[in-house]
C-alpha positions as CSV (number, residue, x, y, z in Angstrom):
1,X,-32.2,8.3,70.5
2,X,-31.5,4.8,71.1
3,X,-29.9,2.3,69.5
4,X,-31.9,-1.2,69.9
5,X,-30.0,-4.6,69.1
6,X,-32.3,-7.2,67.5
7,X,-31.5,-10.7,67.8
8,X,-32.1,-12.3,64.2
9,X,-32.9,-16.0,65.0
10,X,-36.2,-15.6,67.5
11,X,-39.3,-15.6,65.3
12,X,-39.8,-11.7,64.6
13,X,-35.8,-10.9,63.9
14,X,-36.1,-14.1,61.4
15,X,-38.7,-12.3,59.6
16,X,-37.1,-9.1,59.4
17,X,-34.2,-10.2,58.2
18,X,-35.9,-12.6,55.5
19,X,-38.0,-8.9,54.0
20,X,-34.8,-7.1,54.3
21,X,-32.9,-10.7,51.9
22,X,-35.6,-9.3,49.8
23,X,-35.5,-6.0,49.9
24,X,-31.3,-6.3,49.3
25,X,-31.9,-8.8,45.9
26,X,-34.6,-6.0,44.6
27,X,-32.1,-3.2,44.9
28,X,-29.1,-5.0,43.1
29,X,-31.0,-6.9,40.5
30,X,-30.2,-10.6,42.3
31,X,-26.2,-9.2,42.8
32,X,-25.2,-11.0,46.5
33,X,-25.4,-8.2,49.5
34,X,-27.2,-10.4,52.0
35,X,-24.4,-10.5,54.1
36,X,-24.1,-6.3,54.1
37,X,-27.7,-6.3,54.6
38,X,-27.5,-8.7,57.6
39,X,-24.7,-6.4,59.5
40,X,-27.3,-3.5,59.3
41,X,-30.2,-5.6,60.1
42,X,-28.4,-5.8,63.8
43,X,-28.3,-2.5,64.6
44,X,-31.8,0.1,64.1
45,X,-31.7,3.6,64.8
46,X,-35.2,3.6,67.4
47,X,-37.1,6.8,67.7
48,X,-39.6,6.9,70.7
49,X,-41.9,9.2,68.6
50,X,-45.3,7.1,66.9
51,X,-45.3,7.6,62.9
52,X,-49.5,8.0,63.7
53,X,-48.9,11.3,66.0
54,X,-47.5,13.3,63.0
55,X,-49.9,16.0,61.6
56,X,-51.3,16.7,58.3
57,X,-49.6,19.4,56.0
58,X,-52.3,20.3,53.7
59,X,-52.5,23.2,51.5
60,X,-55.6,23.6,49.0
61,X,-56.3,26.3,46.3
62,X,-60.0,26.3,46.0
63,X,-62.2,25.5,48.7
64,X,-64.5,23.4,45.7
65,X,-62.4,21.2,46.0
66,X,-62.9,20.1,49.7
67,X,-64.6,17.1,49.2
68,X,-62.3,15.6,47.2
69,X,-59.3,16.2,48.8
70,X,-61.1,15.2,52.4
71,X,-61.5,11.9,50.7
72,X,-57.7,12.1,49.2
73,X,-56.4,12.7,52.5
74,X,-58.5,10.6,54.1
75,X,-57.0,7.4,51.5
76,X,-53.8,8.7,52.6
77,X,-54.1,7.6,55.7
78,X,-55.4,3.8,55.0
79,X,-52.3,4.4,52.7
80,X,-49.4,4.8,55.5
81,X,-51.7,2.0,57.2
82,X,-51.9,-0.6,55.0
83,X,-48.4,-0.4,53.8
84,X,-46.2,0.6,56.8
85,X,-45.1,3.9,55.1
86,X,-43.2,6.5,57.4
87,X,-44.6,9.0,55.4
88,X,-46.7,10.2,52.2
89,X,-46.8,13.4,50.1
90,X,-49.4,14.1,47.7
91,X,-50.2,16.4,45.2
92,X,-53.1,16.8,42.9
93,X,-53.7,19.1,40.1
94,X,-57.3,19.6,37.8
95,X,-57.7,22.1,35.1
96,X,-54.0,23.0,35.0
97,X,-54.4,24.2,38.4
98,X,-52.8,22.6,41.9
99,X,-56.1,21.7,43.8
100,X,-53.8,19.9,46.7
101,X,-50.5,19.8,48.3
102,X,-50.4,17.3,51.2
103,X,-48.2,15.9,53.1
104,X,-48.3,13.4,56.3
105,X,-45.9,11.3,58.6
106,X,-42.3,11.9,58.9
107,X,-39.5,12.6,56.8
108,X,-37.3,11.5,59.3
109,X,-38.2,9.3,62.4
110,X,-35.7,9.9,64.5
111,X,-35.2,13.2,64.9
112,X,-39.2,14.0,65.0
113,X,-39.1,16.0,60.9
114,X,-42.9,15.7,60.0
115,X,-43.2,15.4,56.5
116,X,-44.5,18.7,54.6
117,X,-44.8,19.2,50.9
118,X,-41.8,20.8,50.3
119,X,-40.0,17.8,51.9
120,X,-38.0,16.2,49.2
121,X,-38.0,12.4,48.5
122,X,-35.9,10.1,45.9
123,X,-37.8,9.9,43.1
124,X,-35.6,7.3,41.3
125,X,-36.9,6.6,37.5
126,X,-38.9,9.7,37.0
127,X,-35.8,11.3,36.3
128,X,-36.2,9.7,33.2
129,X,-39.3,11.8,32.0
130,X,-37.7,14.8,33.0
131,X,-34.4,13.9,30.9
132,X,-36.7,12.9,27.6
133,X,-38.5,16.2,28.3
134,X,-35.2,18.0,28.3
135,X,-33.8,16.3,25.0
136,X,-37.3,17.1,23.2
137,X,-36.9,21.3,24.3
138,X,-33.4,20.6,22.3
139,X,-35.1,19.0,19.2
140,X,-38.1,21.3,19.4
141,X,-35.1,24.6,18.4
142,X,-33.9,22.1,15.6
143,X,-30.5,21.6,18.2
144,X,-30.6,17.5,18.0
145,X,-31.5,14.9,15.9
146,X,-32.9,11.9,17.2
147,X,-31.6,9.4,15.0
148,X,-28.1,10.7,14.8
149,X,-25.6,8.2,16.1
150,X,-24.3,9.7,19.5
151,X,-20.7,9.3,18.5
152,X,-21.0,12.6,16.8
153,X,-21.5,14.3,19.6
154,X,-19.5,12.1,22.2
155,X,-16.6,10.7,21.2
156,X,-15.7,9.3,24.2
157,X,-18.0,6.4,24.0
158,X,-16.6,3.0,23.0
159,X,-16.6,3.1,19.1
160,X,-17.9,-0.9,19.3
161,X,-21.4,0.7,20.6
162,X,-21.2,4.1,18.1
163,X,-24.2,3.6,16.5
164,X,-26.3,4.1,18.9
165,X,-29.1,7.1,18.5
166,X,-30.6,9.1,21.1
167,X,-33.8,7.9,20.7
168,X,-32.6,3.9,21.2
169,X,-31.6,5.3,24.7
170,X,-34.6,7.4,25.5
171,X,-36.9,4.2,24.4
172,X,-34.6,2.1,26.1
173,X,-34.2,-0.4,22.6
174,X,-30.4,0.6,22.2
175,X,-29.1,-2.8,24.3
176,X,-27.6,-1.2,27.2
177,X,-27.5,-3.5,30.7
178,X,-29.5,-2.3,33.7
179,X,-27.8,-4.7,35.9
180,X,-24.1,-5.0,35.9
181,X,-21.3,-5.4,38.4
182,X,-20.0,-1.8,38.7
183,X,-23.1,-0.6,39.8
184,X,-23.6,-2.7,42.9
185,X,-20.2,-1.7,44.0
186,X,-21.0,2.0,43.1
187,X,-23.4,2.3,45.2
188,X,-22.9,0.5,48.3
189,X,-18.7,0.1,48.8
190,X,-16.8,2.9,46.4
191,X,-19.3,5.3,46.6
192,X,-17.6,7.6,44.1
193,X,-19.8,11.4,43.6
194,X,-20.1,12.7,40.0
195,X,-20.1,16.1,38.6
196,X,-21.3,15.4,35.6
197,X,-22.6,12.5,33.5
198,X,-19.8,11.9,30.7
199,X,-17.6,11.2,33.6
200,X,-19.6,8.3,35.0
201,X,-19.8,6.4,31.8
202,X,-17.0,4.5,33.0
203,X,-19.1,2.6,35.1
204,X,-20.4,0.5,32.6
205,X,-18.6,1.3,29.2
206,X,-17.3,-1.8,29.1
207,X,-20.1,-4.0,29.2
208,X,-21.3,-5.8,25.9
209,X,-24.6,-5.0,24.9
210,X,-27.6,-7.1,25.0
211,X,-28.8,-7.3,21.6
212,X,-28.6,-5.0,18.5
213,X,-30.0,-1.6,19.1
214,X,-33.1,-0.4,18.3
215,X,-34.2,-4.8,17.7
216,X,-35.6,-5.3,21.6
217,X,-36.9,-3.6,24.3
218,X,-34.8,-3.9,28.1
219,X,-35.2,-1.2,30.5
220,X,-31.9,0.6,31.1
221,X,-31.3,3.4,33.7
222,X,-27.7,3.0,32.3
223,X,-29.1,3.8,28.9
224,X,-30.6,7.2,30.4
225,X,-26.9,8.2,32.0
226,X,-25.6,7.9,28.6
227,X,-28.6,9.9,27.6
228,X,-27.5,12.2,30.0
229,X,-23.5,12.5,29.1
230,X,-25.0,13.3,25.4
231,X,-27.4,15.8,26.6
232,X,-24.1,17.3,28.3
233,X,-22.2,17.5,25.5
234,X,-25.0,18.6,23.0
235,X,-25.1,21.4,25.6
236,X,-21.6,21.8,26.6
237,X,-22.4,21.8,30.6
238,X,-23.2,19.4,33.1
239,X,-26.4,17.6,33.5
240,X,-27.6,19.3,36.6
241,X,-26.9,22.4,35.0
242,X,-29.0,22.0,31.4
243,X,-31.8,20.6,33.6
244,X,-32.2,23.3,35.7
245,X,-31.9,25.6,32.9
246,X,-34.2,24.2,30.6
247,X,-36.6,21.9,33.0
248,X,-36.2,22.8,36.6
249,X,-36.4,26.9,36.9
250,X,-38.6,27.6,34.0
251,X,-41.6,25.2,35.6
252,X,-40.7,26.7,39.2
253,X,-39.3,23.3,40.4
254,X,-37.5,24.7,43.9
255,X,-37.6,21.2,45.5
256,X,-35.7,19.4,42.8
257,X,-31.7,18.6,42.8
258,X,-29.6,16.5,41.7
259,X,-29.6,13.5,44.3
260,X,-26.0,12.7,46.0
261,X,-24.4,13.1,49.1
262,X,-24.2,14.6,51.6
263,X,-27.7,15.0,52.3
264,X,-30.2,17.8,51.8
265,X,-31.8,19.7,54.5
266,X,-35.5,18.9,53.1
267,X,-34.7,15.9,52.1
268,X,-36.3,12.8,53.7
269,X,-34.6,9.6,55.6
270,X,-35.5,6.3,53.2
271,X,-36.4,3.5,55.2
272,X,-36.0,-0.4,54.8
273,X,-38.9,-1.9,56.7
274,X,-40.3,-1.3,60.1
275,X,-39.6,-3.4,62.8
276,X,-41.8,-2.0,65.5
277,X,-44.7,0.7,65.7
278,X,-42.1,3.0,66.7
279,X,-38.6,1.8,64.8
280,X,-38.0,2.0,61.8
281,X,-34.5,0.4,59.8
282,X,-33.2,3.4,57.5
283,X,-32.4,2.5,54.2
284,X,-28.3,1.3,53.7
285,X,-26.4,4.7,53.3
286,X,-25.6,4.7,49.3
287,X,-24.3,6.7,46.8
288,X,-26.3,7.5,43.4
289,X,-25.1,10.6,41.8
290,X,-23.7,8.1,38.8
291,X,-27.1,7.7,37.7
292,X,-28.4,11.0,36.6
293,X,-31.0,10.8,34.2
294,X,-31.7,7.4,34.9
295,X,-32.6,7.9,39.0
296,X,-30.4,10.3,40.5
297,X,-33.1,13.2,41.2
298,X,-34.5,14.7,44.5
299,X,-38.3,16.0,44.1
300,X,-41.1,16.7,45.5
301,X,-45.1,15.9,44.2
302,X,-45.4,19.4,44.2
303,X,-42.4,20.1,41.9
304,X,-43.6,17.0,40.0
305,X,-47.2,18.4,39.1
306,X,-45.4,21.4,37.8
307,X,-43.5,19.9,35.7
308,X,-46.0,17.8,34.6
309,X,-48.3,20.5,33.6
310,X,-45.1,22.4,31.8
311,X,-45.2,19.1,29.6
312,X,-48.8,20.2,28.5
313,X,-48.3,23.2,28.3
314,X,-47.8,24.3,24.4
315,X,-45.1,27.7,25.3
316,X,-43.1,25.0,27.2
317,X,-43.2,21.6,24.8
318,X,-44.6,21.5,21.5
319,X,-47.3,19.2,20.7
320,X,-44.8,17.3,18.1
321,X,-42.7,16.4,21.3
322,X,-45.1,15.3,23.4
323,X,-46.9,12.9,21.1
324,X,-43.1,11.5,20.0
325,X,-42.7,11.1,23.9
326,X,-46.2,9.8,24.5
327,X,-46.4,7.5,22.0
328,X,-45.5,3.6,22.8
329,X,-42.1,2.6,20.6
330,X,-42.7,0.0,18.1
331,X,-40.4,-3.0,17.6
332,X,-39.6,-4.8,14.5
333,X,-40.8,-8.4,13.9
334,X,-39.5,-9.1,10.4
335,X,-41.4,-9.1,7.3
336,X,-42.2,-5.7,7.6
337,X,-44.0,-5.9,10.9
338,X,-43.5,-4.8,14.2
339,X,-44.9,-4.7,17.7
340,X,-45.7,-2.6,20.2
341,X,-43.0,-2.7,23.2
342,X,-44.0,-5.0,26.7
343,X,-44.0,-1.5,28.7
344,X,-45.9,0.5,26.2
345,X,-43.1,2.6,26.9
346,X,-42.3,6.1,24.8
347,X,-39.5,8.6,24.8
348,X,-39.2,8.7,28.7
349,X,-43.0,8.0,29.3
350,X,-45.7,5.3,29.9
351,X,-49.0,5.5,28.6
352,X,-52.1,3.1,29.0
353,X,-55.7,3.0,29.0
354,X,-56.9,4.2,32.3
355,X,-58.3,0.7,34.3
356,X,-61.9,1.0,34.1
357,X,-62.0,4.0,31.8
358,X,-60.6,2.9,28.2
359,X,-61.6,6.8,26.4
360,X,-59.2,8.1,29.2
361,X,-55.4,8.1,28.1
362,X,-52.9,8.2,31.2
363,X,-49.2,8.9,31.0
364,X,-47.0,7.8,33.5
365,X,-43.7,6.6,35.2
366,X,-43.3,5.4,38.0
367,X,-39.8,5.3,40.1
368,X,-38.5,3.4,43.0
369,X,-35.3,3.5,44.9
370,X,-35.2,0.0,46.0
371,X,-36.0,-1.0,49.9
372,X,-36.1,2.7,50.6
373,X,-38.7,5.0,48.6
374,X,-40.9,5.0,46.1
375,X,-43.0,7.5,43.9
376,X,-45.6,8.2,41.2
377,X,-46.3,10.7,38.6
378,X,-49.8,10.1,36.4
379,X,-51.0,12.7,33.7
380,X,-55.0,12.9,32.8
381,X,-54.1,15.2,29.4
382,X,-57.9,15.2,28.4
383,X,-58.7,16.8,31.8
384,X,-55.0,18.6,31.8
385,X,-54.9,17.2,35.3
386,X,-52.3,15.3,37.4
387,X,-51.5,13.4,40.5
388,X,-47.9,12.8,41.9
389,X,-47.1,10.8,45.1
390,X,-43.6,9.7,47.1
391,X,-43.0,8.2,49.9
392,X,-39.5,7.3,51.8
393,X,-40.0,3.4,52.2
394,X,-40.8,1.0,49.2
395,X,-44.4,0.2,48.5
396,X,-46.4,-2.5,46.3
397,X,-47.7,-1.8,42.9
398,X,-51.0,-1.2,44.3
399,X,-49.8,2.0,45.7
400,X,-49.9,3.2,42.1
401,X,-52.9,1.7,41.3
402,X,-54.7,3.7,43.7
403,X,-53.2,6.7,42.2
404,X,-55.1,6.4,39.3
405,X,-58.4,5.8,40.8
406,X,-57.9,9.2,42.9
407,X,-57.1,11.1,39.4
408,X,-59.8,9.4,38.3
409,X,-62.0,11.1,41.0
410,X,-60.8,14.5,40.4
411,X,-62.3,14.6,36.8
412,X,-65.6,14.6,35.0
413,X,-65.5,12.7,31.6
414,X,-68.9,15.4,30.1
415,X,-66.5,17.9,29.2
416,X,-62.7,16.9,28.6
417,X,-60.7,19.6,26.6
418,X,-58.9,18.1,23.5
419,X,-56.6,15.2,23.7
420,X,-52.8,16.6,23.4
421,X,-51.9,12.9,21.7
């Protein structure tokens, strides 16, 4: 290993430094850390082994399937290509059965790790599915009630913001800031780790919210930790704890943890941005375990088509839940009316017209930990088929987009089973 000193006013270091000004405004939401950025822009761990020498990791269930996935892995290659990605893992699942598991590049540069598909990335937001999906087991036994203010159940939340209901939060319409002071410092300088969610609520308790709840729509990871503190105390244990009792184990999730420090064994080095064919900048050492629900998870896209096909799988989910989960929140207008939220966002979930397809229903999230990974999780529940996808670098939205014209591939539209929404 050596350690390679760039000079940031010749041409190259200029533009480096100008993606990583980027990058750093991304991750905080426009809160100043240019000049921490800066200080790690100067010094890059350098790996003399090529990203383009690593070998596939591909596992397949039925040969059938060859041509597709040949074609899949072949995209995953233009992939790392066109977007300057260390590594990509892949999984792809048709008929409620895993068709492929793929993995290529490395999880970590610098010490040689190839990427394989047990290697485990950030998967930032789509620990918000997996959170809704845990509420809905509760209300599924009759445990929960949605519109109950979650006061009852957790007293220590600021009476001023008590009326707040657990389906505000899931829908993100209860008002609560995604960007705020605390977390910035959270993160990057204090760096506290959490046990448990109710004890990281005073992170941003005391911020006002910004507007009634359930009147607007703002995307809140903060409103998915205070999801996550209720869940706790509706199921009197930690968050970590009720998700792997009622989410991760029953679906077979190995590969999924709660995501703080120190680091995992299979987990994978995030990157900032490449600086040569063979150096890479890894992502600014930070602490997330605050988040919980809202994007503090380690997974796989293995462990990510399994849960997804627990979701549509009646003896895990009931239909009921999934179409409250699935179905875009509506938003009043006045006069009786009401809209359809920006996002066409559920009860942890995404779901839109596949491009090109409009009799094909696709439900999604997304999830991105900011100049550092990024990942993908798309359900086809016509075809009972899904495609997941991480990565540890950030990527452009046309990453996902290509996710769903792979799906998209997988399936024939003659014979769809019926629609679970």
């Amino acid at each position: 290993m050596k350690v390679l000193f760039i000079s940031i006013v010749n041409e190259k270091g200029g533009a480096i430094v100008k993606r990583l000004i980027r990058l750093s405004l991304f991750f905080v939401g426009g809160i100043t850390t240019i000049s921490i950025v800066a200080l790690f822009a100067l010094i890059v761990i350098y790996s003399e082994t090529a990203i383009t020498d690593a070998d596939t990791t591909t596992t397949v269930n039925d040969s059938n399937w060859s041509i597709e996935n040949s074609a899949v892995i072949a995209d995953m290659e233009i992939l790392m290509s066109a977007y300057d990605l260390p590594s990509v893992s892949i999984a792809v699942a048709v008929n409620g059965e895993m068709v492929l598991a793929s993995a290529r590049g490395y999880a970590n540069v610098a010490d040689g790790i190839s990427a394989t598909p047990a290697t485990m990335y950030s998967i930032g937001s789509i620990a918000k599915p997996m959170t809704a999906v845990a509420m809905m087991r509760y209300w599924d036994r009759g445990i929960i009630d949605l519109d109950s203010p979650i006061a009852a159940r957790l007293p220590e939340w600021p009476g001023r913001h008590a009326a707040i209901t657990p389906r505000q939060l899931a829908s993100h319409s209860a008002g609560i800031p995604h960007v705020y002071s605390g977390r910035a410092s959270q993160e990057l300088i204090s760096q506290e780790i959490y046990n448990n969610a109710r004890s990281a609520l005073s992170v941003f308790a005391d911020e006002s919210l910004l507007f009634e709840p359930g009147q607007d729509f703002t995307y809140s990871s903060s409103g998915y930790t205070l999801l996550s503190a209720w869940l706790e105390a509706v199921a009197g244990q930690d968050w970590q704890d009720l998700m792997d009792a009622e989410v991760w184990r029953p679906l077979m999730m190995t590969s999924t943890v709660l995501h703080r420090q120190p680091r995992q064994k299979q987990e994978a080095q995030d990157y900032m941005a490449r600086i040569s064919e063979n150096t890479w900048l890894p992502r600014i050492p930070t602490e997330r375990s605050f988040m919980f629900g809202g994007g503090a998870v380690l997974s796989s896209p293995v462990d990510l088509v399994r849960f997804a096909l627990g979701v549509m799988n009646d003896d895990f989910l009931s239909p009921e839940s999934r179409s409250l989960m699935w179905q875009p929140v509506a938003l009043p207008m006045g006069e009786g009316e009401s809209v359809i939220n920006a996002q066409n966002y559920g009860l942890g979930w995404r779901s839109d017209e596949t491009p090109g397809s409009s009799s094909i229903t696709g439900v999604h999230h997304g999830g991105t930990v900011a100049g550092g990974a990024s990942s993908f999780l798309l359900l086809y529940p016509q075809f009972n088929a899904v495609i997941a996808i991480a990565t540890n670098a950030a990527t452009p939205p046309e990453l996902r987009a290509a996710m769903w014209r792979i799906l998209r591939s997988y399936i024939s539209t003659d014979s769809p089973r019926e629609p679970s929404v």
